[in-house]
MISE-41050 format. One record per residue: residue number from 0; residue in one letter; x negated, y, z negated of N, C-alpha, C in turn. Coordinates in Angstrom, 2 decimals, always signed. Layout:
  sedo  vofi     n_xx     n_yy     n_zz    ca_xx    ca_yy    ca_zz     c_xx     c_yy     c_zz
   NUM     A        X        Y        Z        X        Y        Z        X        Y        Z
...
This chain:
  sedo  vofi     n_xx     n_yy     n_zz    ca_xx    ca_yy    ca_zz     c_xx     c_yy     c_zz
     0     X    -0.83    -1.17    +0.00    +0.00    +0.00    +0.00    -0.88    +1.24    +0.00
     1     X    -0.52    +2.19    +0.96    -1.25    +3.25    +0.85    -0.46    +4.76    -0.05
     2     X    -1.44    +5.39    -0.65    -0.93    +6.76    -1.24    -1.90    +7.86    -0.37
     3     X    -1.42    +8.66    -1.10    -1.79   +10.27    -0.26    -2.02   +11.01    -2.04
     4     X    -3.07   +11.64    -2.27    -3.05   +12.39    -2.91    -3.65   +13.83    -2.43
     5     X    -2.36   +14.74    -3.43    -3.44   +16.30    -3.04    -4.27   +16.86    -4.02
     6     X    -5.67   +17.41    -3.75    -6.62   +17.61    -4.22    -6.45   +18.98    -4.51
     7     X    -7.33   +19.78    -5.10    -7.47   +20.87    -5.03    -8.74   +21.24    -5.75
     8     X    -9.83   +21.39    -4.51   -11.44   +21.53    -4.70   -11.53   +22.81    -6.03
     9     X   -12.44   +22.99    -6.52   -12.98   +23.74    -7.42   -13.04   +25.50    -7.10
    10     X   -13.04   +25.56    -5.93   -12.81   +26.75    -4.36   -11.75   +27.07    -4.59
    11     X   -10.48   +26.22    -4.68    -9.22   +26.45    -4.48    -8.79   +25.69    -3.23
    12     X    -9.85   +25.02    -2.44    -8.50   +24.32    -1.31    -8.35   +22.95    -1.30
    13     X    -7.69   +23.07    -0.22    -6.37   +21.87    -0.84    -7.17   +20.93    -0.13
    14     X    -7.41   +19.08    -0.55    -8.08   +18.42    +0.37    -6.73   +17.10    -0.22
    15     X    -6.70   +16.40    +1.14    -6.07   +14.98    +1.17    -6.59   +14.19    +0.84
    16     X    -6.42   +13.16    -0.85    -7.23   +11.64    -0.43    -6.11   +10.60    -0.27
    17     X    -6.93    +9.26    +0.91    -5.72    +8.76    +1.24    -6.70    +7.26    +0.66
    18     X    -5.86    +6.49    +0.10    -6.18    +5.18    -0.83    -5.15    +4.41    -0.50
    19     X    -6.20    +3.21    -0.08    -5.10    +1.94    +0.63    -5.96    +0.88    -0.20
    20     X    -5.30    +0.27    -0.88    -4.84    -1.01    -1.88    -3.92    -1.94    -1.76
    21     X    -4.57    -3.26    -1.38    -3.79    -4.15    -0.99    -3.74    -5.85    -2.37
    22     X    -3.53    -6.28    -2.39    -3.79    -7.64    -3.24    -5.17    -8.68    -2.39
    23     X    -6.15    -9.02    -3.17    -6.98    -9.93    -2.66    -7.76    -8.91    -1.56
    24     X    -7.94    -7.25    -1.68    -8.72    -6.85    -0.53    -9.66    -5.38    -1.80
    25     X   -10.41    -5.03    -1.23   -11.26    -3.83    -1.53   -10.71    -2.56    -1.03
    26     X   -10.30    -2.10    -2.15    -9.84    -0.62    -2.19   -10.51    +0.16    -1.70
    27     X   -10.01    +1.10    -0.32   -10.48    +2.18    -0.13   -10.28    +3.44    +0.05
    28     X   -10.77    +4.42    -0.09   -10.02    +5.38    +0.08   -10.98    +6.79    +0.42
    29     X   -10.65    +7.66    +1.05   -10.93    +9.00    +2.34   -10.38    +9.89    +1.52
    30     X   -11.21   +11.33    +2.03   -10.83   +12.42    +1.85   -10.74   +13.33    +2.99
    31     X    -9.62   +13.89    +3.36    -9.15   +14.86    +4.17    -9.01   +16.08    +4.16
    32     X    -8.87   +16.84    +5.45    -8.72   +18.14    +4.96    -6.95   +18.24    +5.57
    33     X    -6.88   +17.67    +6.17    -5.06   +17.31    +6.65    -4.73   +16.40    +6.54
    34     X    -2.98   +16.28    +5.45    -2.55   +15.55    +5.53    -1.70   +14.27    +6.75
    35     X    -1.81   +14.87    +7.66    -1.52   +14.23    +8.79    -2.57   +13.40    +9.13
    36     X    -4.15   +13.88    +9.26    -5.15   +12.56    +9.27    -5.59   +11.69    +7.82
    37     X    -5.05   +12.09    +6.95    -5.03   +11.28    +5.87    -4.04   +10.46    +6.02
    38     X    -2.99   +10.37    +6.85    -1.49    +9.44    +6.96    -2.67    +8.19    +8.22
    39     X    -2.79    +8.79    +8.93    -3.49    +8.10    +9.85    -4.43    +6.96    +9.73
    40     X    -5.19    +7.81    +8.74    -6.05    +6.88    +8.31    -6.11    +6.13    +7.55
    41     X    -4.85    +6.40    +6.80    -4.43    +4.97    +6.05    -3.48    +4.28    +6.80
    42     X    -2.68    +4.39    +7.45    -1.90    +3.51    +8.36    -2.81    +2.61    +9.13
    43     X    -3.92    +2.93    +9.77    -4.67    +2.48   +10.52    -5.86    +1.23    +9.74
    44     X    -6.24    +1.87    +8.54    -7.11    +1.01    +7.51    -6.44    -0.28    +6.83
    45     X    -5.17    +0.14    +6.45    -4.27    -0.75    +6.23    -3.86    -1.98    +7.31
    46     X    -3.33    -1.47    +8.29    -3.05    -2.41    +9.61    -4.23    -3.43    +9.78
    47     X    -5.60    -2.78    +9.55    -6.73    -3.61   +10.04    -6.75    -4.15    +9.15
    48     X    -6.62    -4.43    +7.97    -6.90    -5.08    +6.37    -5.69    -6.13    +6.31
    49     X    -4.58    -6.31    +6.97    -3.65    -7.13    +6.81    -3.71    -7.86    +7.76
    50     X    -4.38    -7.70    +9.19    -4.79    -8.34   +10.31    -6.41    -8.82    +9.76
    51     X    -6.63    -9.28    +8.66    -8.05    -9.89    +8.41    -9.36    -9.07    +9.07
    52     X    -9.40    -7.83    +9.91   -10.33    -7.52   +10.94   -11.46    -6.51    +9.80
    53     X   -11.37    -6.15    +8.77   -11.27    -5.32    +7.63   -13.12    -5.67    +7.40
    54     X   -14.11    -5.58    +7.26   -15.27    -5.72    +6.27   -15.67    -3.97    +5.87
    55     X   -16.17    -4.56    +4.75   -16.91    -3.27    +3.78   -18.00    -2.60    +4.80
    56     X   -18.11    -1.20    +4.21   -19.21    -0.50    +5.28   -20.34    -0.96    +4.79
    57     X   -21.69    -1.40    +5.30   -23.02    -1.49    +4.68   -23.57    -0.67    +3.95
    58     X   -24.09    -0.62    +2.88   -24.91    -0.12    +1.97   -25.80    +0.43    +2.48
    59     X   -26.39    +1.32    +2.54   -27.33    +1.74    +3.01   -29.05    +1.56    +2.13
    60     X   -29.88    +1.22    +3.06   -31.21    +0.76    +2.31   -31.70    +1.38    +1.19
    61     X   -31.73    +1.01    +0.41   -32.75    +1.62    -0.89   -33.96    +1.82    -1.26
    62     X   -34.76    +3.04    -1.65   -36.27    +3.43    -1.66   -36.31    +3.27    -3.21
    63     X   -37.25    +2.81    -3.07   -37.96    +2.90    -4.57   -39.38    +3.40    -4.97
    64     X   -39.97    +3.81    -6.05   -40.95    +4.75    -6.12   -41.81    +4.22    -5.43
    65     X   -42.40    +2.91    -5.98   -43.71    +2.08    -4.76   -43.29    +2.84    -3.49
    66     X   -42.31    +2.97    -2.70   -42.12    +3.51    -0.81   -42.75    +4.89    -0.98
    67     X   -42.09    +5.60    -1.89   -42.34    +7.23    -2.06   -43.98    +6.80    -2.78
    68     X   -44.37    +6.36    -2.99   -46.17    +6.65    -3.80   -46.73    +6.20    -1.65
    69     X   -46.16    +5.27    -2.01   -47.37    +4.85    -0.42   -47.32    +5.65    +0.64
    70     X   -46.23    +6.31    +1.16   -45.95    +7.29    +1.87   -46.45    +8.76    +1.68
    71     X   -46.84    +9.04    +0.22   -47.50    +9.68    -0.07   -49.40   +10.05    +0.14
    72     X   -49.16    +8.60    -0.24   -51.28    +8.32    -0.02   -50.98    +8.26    +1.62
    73     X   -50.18    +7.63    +2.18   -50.64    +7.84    +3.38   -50.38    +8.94    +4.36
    74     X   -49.66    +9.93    +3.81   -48.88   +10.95    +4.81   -49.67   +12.39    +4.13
    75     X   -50.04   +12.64    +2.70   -50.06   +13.64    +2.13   -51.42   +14.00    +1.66
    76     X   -51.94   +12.73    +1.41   -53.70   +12.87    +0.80   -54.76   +13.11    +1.40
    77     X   -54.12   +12.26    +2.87   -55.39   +12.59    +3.84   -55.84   +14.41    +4.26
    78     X   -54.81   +14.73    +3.94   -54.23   +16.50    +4.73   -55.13   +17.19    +3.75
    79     X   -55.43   +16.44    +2.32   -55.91   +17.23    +1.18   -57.01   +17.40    +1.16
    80     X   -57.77   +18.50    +0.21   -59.21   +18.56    +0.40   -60.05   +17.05    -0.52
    81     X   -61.23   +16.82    -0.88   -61.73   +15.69    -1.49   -61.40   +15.94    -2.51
    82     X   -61.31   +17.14    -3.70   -61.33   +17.30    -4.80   -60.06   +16.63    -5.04
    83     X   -58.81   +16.96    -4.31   -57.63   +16.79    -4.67   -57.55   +15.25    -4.89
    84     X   -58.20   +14.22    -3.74   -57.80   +13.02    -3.54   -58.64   +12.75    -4.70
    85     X   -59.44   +13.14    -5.81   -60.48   +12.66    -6.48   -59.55   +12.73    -7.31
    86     X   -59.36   +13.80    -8.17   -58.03   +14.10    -9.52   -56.71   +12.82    -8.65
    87     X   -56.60   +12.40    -8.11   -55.48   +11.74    -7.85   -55.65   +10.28    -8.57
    88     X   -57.13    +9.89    -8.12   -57.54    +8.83    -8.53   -57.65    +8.93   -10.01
    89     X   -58.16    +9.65   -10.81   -58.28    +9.92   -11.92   -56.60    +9.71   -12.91
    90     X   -56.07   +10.57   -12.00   -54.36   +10.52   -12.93   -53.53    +8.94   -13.30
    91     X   -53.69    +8.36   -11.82   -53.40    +7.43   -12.18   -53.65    +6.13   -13.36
């Protein structure tokens, strides 16, 4: 079953969220700036979720500090003078 809720940003304007909840499926739900594509898009999310055609969006990849340190020694240290790359070694 889908709902429509109206928002009202921190600004003052008005935004649509539209939340479709079914039994045995993953709740989802959009934010709009019209209620007419918030109807849409739950009519449409819904239809596909009762016709089985429905999967979750992918997660998107995750960085962790090790990516950001190596990307660092290799993108940022070389650019540096020796002194800098020396205190680097030291901090660690």
């Amino acid at each position: 079953m889908a709902t429509i809720q109206r928002r009202t940003t921190r600004r003052g304007q008005v935004r649509y969220r539209a939340q479709v909840r079914l039994k045995n499926r993953p709740s989802v739900s959009a934010t709009f700036r019209k209620r007419s594509d918030a109807l849409n898009w739950a009519r449409e999310t819904e239809s596909v979720q009762v016709n089985h055609h429905y999967g979750l969006p992918r997660a998107l990849p995750r960085y962790c500090l090790a990516d950001a340190i190596k990307r660092y020694c290799g993108d940022v240290l070389p650019a540096k003078s020796r002194d800098a790359r020396q205190r680097q070694y030291y901090q660690l």
